[in-house]
Every structure is written in C-alpha cells, then in structure tokens.
C-alpha positions in Angstrom: 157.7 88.3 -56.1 160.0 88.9 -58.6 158.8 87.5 -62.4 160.8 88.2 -65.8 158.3 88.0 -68.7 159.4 86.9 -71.8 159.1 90.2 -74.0 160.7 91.1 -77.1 164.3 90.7 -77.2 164.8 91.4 -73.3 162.3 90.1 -70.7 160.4 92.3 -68.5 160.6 92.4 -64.8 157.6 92.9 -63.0 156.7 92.6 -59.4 154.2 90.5 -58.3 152.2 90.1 -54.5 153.5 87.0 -53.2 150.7 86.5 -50.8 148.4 86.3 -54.0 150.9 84.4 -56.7 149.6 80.7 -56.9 152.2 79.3 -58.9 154.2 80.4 -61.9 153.6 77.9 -64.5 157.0 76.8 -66.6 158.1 74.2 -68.3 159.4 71.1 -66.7 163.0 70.4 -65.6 164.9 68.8 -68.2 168.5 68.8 -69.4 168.8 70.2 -73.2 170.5 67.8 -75.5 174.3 68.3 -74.8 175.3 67.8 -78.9 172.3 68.9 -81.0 174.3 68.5 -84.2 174.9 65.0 -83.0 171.2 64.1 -82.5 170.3 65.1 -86.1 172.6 63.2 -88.1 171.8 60.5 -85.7 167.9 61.0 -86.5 168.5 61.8 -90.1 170.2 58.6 -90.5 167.6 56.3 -88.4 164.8 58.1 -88.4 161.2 56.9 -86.9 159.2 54.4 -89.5 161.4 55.9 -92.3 164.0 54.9 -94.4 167.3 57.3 -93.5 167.2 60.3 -95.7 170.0 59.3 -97.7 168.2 56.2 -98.8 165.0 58.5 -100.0 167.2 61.4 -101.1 169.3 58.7 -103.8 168.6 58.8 -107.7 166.5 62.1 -107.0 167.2 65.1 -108.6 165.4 67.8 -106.7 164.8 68.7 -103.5 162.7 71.0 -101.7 163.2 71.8 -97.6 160.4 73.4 -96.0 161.2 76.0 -92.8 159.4 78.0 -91.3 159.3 81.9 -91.1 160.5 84.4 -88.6 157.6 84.3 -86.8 158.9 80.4 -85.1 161.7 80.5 -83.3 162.8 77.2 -85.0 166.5 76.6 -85.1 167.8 76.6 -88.8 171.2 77.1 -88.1 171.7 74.2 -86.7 168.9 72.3 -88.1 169.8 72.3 -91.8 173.2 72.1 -92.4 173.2 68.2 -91.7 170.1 68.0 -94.0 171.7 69.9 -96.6 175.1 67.5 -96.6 173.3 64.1 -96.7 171.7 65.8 -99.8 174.5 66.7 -101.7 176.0 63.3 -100.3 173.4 61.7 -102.1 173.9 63.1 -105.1 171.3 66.2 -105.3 173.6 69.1 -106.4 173.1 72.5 -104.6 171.4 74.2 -107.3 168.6 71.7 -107.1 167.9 72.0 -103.8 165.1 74.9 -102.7 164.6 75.8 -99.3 161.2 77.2 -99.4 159.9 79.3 -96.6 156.4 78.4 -95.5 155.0 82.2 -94.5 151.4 80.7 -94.6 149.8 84.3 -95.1 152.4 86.1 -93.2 154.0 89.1 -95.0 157.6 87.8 -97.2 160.5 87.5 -95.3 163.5 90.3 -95.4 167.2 89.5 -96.7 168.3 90.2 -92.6 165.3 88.1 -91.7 166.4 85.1 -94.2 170.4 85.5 -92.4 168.9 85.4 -89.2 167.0 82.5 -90.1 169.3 80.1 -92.3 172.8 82.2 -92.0 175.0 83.4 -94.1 176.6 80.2 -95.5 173.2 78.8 -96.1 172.2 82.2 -97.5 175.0 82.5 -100.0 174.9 79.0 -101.7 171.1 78.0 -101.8 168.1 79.3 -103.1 166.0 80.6 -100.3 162.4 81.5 -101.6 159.1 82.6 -99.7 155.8 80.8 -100.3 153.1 83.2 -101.6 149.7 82.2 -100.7 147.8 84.6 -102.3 149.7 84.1 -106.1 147.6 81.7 -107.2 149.9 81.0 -110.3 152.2 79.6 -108.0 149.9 77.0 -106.5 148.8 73.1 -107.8 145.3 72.7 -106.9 145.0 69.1 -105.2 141.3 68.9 -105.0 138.9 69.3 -102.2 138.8 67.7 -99.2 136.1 65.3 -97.9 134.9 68.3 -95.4 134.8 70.8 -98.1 138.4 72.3 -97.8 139.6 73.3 -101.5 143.4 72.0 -101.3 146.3 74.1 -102.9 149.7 73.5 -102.4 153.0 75.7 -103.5 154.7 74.1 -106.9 157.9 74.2 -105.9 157.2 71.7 -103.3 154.6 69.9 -105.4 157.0 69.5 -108.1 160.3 68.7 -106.0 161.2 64.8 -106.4 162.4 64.7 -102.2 159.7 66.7 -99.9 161.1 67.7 -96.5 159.8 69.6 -93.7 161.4 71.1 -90.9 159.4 72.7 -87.9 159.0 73.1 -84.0 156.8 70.9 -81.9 155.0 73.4 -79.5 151.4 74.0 -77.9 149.4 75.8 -80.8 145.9 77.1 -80.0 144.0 75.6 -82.7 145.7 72.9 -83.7 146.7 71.2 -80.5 150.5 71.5 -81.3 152.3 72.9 -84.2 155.2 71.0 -86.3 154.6 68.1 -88.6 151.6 68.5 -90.8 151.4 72.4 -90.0 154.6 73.0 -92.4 152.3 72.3 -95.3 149.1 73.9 -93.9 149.4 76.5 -93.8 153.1 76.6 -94.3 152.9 76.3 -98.1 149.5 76.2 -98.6 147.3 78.3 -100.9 145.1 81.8 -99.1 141.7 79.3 -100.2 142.8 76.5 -98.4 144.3 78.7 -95.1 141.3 80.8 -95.0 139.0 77.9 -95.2 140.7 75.7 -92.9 140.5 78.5 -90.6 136.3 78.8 -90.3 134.0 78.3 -87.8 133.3 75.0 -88.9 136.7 74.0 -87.5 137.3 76.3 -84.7 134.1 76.2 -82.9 134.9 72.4 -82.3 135.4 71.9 -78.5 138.4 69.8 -78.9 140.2 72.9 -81.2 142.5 74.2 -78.7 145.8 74.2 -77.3 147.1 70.2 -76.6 144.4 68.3 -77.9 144.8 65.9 -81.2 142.3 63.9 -80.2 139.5 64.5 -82.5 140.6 67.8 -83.0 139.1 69.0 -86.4 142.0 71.7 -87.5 144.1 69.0 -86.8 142.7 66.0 -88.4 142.0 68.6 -91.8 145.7 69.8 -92.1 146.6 66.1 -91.6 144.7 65.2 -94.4 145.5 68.3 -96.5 149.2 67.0 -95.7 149.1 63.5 -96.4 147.6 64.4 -100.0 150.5 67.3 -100.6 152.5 63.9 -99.4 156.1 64.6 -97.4 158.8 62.0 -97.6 160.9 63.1 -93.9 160.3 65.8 -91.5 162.8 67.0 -88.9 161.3 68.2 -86.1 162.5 69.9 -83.0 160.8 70.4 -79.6 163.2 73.6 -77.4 163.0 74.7 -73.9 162.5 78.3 -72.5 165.7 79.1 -73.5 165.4 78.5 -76.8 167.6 74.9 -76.5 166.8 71.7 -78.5 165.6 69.7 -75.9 164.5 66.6 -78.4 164.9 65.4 -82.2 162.1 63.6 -83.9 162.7 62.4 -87.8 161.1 60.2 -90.1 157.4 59.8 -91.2 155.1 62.4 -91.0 152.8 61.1 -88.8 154.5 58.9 -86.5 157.7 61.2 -85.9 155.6 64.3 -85.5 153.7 61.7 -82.9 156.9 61.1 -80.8 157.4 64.5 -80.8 154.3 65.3 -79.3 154.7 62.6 -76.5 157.9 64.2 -75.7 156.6 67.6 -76.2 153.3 67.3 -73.9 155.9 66.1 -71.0 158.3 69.2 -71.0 155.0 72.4 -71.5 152.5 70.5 -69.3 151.9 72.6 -66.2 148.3 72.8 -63.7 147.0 75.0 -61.2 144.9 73.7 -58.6 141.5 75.7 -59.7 141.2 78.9 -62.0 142.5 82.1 -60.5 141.1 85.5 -61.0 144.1 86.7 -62.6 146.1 85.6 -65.7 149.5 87.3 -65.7 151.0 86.2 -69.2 153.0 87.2 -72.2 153.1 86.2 -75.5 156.5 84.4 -75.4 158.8 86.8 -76.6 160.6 87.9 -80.2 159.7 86.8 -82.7 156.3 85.7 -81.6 155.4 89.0 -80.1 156.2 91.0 -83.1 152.3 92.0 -83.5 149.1 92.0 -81.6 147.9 89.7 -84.1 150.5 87.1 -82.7 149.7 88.1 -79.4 146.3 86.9 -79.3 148.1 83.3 -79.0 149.5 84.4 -75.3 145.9 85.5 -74.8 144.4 82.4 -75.5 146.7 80.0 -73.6 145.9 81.8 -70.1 141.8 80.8 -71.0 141.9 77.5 -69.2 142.8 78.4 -65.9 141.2 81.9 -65.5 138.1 82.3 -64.2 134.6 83.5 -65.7 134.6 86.9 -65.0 138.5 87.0 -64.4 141.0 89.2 -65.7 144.3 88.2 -68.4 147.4 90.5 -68.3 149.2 90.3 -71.3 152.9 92.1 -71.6 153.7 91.8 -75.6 156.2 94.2 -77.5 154.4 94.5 -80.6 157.0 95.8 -82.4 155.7 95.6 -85.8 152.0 97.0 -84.8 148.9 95.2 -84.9 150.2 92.9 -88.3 147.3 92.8 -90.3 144.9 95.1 -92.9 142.2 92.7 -92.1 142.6 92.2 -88.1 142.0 96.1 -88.6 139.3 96.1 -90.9 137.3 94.0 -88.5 138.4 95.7 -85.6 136.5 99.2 -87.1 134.0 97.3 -88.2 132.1 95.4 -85.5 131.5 97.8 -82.5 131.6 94.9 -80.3 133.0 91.7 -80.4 129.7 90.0 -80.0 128.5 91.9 -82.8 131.8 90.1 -84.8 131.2 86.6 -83.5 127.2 86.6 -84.2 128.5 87.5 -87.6 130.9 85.1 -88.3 128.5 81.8 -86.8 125.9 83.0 -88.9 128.1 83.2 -91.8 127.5 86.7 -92.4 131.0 88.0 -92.8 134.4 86.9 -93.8 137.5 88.0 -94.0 141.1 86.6 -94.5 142.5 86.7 -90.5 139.2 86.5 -88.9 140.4 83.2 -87.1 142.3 85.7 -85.1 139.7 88.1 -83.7 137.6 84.4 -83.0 139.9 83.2 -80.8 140.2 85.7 -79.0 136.3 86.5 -78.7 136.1 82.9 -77.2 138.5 85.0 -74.4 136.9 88.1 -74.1 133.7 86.0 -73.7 135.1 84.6 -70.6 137.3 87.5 -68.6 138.7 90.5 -69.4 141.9 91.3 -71.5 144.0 94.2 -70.7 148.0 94.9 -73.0 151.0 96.1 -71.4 152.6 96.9 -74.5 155.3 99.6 -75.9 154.6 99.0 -79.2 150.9 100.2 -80.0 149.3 103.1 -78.1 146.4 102.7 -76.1 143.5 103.9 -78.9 144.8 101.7 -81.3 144.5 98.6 -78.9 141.2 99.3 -77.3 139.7 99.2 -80.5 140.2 95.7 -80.5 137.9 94.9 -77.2 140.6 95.2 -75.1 141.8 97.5 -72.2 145.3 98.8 -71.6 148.0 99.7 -69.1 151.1 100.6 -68.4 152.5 98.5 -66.7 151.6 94.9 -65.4 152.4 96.4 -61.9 149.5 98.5 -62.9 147.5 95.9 -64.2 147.4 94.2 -61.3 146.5 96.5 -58.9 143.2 97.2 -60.6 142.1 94.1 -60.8 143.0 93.2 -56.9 140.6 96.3 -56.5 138.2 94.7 -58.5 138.5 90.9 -57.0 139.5 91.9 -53.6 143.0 91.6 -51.7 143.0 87.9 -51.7 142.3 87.1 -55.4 144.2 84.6 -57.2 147.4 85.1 -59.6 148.6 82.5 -62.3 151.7 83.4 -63.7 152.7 82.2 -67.2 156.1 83.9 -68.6 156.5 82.0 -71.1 152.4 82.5 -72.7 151.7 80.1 -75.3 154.6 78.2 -75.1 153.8 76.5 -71.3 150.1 74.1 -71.8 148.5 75.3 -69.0 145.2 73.3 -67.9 143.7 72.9 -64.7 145.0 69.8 -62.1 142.5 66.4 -63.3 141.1 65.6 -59.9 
C-alpha cells in the first residue's frame, strides 16, 4: 500500500504491507466552501449570539485583531481582509488598528514569516506586532484565577476599545480543540500564566486530551482566563487536509467557538475497530512539523488506538531542530523519562516547556516511539527517549519482527489533525 505522509512542504511516500494496514484514518468527505470570502462577510455581518461586527466596531477608536503565528496553518490572507474593511467601514482608521500576533512562548515571527502570514498588502499598511510573553512590561496583570492561575494578558489587546480573535478550530492534545479561547491563552498571554496553566495540575486530568471539552480542565481554565481578558467577536475557521476552509464560525466567544467545534468533531472524527500494534503517523506537515517540540503533538494523537506495548512511527521534518533551550535542558537532565515524570508529579522540578516532555511521557509510558526525520540526527533525538530510523519502510519492518507478521497497522497521515479514538461498542 501506497501512503503519502504529510511532511514538511512535500509529503512523503512510504509503502506500507497491505495484508497488515487496518485502515488509514482521514478526515471525512466533505465539499470545501466554494466562496470563502463570501462566508466571512456573511459571518461577520450575522454572526452567532453577536451583534455584526460593524455594530460593535462603531464609535470605537481602536482595534486590536489577534492571529495566530506560523506555527497554525490558519488562513490570514483570506481571513482578514473582510475584517479589516468592516473596520475602516466603521470608522476605525488604519493606524488604529493592531494586528497582534499571539506566539504564546514561541520564538518572534520573521518579516518573510509575517508576508507569508498576512501578505504583502496587509503587511505594508498595518501594524503587525508579536506578543512577548516573557516582557513583563508589556503585560496587565488580571488577577488570579479561582484554581490558582496568576492571569496576565498583553496591553495592546487589554487596552484596545474592539477585541478580536481569529484562529483554527482543530483537535489539540490538551485542550480538546484549539481556536476560540486559546487565542488569548496562551496566544497573548503572559510566560506565568502559560507556564502555570500548563502543570500537572491540569494535564494529569483524564479528560485533558485531544477532543474532550467536557470537564476538561485546560479547557475550562483558558475559558475562564478568556472570559476575564474579555473578546468582543472571534472569526474562526475549521480547514480540510488540504488546507481549504471547510466552515466559518463568528460571533461570541463561547458559543461560535461551540459551533465550530460541532462542525469540527464531524469532519477529524475517525475509529479503528480495536488498538493496533503499530501507529504509522506524522505530525501534519509545515508549519507544524518545524521542530520536534511540535512533533510531540503527532505523537500524542496516535496514543488512543495503539496498544500497551505497541510501537508509534512518527515521519516529522524538523526543520528548525528540536525548538526549545528548555525541551533540551530536560532532555540532558533526566536519564529517563520516568526519572522526569516522578519529578514533575512530585513537584520537584520545573521548567518553562515541560508540558511538552509530559505529554509525551504519558506516550512513551504506553508503546514505543521511534522518528523518521531529516531534520535532527539520530543522537540528538534519542536523547529524548525516543528511537530512530530511516525510513518508515524501516520502521516498520522492525517492529513486524518484533509483533510478528500479522500485527496491526493504523495509519494516520494527517497526525494530530485526524481525532482518532477507538469504535464505541
């Protein structure tokens, strides 16, 4: 069998044993929207439980637009042009208006990075400007939340008399699904608030994973964090695998991001029978495969429907290394990684990024990990508890050694970006 792999900016083809492929989970056949332009006027201007954005955006001065960074594949080419012209219909004049990209605690992004992003009208006649966690200065403190969480939030936003947030509606694996509330945390959120958010307390919860809202604690806190920040529309997207806007979702915060998810859950939903033995993944492609620390997201999504014991394949470019000092600093560190997860319960370490290296320990707990990667060499990777190889082809045939010839292959091309959970029986 045949398989391309989403992987950097050209998928890989691998070949697969067909006798031992189960299925090859993928999103849901739907027709992307034939005028996206069309849909977000038409959601801008009856949005859900919101009035249209002209009516909010009239007799303010300022506006701030929240997008997210190159790490999301979220379409702001098309996206915020029809924002920008109800705006300045409105009566916000250009130089008023900020669009302020929420890099969480990702790195600043580049001038190319910003025209990729936005393009180059956008670019050349508005005032494009990264959110800096870790500049304190450039923060409003908000309080703390009622679990603990000490809430700061960028001023520009803060101080902006119209709040707007753009985003994609995807699975995320903490926080059930991103978009909506995640624009603000940790979009523009302060490196306290991100790196609390981001401990045990929360992401030990059973219900923190990939598609659950439902009493989902990382998602209930960054709902809260949001609310109190307060947002007056989002636009939200939801795309397919090809990167298409399959659905538009505007309004209120919570509701819209709500439909969005509804939507959302029907296009990435896909279930094997029983876990297999082997996980053959990726970690969706550029730009989420830049680094290994991105990666760990493709990791994660295979850990419903592998077995204990079983083996995940992940093909990632990693073309910007492992993308963090601290995902390092850990990685020499702790010897093994239940050395670093004893640590972390017991509250005897911490370290900006650790949420990382957690999430994937609840993996490596389970089955094995091994990278098929062009981007880091082998002795850099294993130091992170993984194995390597060189090809998935490779990959594969050790663990069909290991399992035996009639093991079990899941096949998820698309990694984090397909839900994939075991058929409810």
């Amino acid at each position: 069998m045949k398989v391309s792999l989403a992987y950097g900016r050209t998928p890989l083809e691998v070949h697969l044993p067909d006798k031992n492929v189960v299925k090859c989970l993928a999103y849901q056949p739907m027709k992307p929207l034939d005028l996206p332009t069309a849909a977000i006027n038409g959601a801008l201007h009856v949005p859900i439980d919101s009035p249209s954005l002209l009516q909010l955006a009239e007799g303010k001065k300022t506006a701030c637009i929240v997008i997210s960074d190159i790490t999301r594949p979220v379409p702001n080419q098309v996206i915020l042009p029809p924002i920008l012209t109800v705006l300045e219909e409105a009566g916000i004049p250009r130089e008023k208006i900020t669009i302020l990209v929420g890099t969480g605690l990702h790195r600043p992004s580049t001038p190319e990075e910003k025209l990729e992003m936005c393009g180059a009208e956008i670019v050349e006649n508005y005032q494009i400007v990264d959110h800096y966690a870790e500049n304190k200065d450039e923060q409003m403190y908000l309080g703390e939340s009622p679990r603990g969480v000490p809430v700061w939030i960028d001023k520009i936003y803060m101080e902006a008399e119209l709040k707007i947030t753009t985003g994609l509606i995807e699975p995320h694996f903490m926080a059930g699904f991103s978009g909506g509330r995640k624009a603000i945390c940790p979009g523009i959120a302060g490196k306290e608030t991100i790196a609390k958010w981001h401990t045990p307390l929360f992401l030990e919860h059973e219900n923190a994973r990939s598609g659950c809202l439902e009493q989902n604690p990382v998602h209930e806190e960054n709902t809260w964090i949001a609310k109190k920040a307060g947002c007056d529309f989002i636009v939200n997207v939801v795309l397919d695998s090809e990167r298409q806007i399959m659905h538009v979702v505007a309004g209120n915060m919570i509701t819209a991001f709500e439909r969005g998810v509804e939507f959302a859950k029907k296009l990435v939903l896909d279930t094997v029978p029983e876990p297999v033995d082997i996980v053959v993944t990726s970690a969706a492609g550029y730009p989420l495969d830049l680094t290994w620390y991105q990666t760990v997201k493709g990791v994660v999504g295979a850990m419903e429907i592998v077995k204990k014991g079983g083996t995940v394949i992940v093909a990632s470019s990693c073309a910007e290394g492992t993308g963090s000092k601290e995902f390092d600093l850990i990685a020499d560190k702790f010897p093994t990684i239940d050395a670093f997860m004893d640590a972390i319960i017991k509250d005897e370490f911490y370290v900006i990024n650790q949420w990382q290296m957690e999430e994937l320990g609840k993996v490596l707990r389970k089955a094995r990990v091994v990278v098929v990667t062009d981007g880091l060499p082998p002795e850099i990777l294993q130091k992170f508890y993984v194995e390597t190889a060189p090809t998935v082809e490779a990959a594969v045939e050790t663990a069909l050694k290991q399992y035996g010839p009639e093991a079990t292959i899941a096949v998820l091309p698309e990694g984090p970006y397909v839900l994939a959970e075991l058929e409810v029986r």
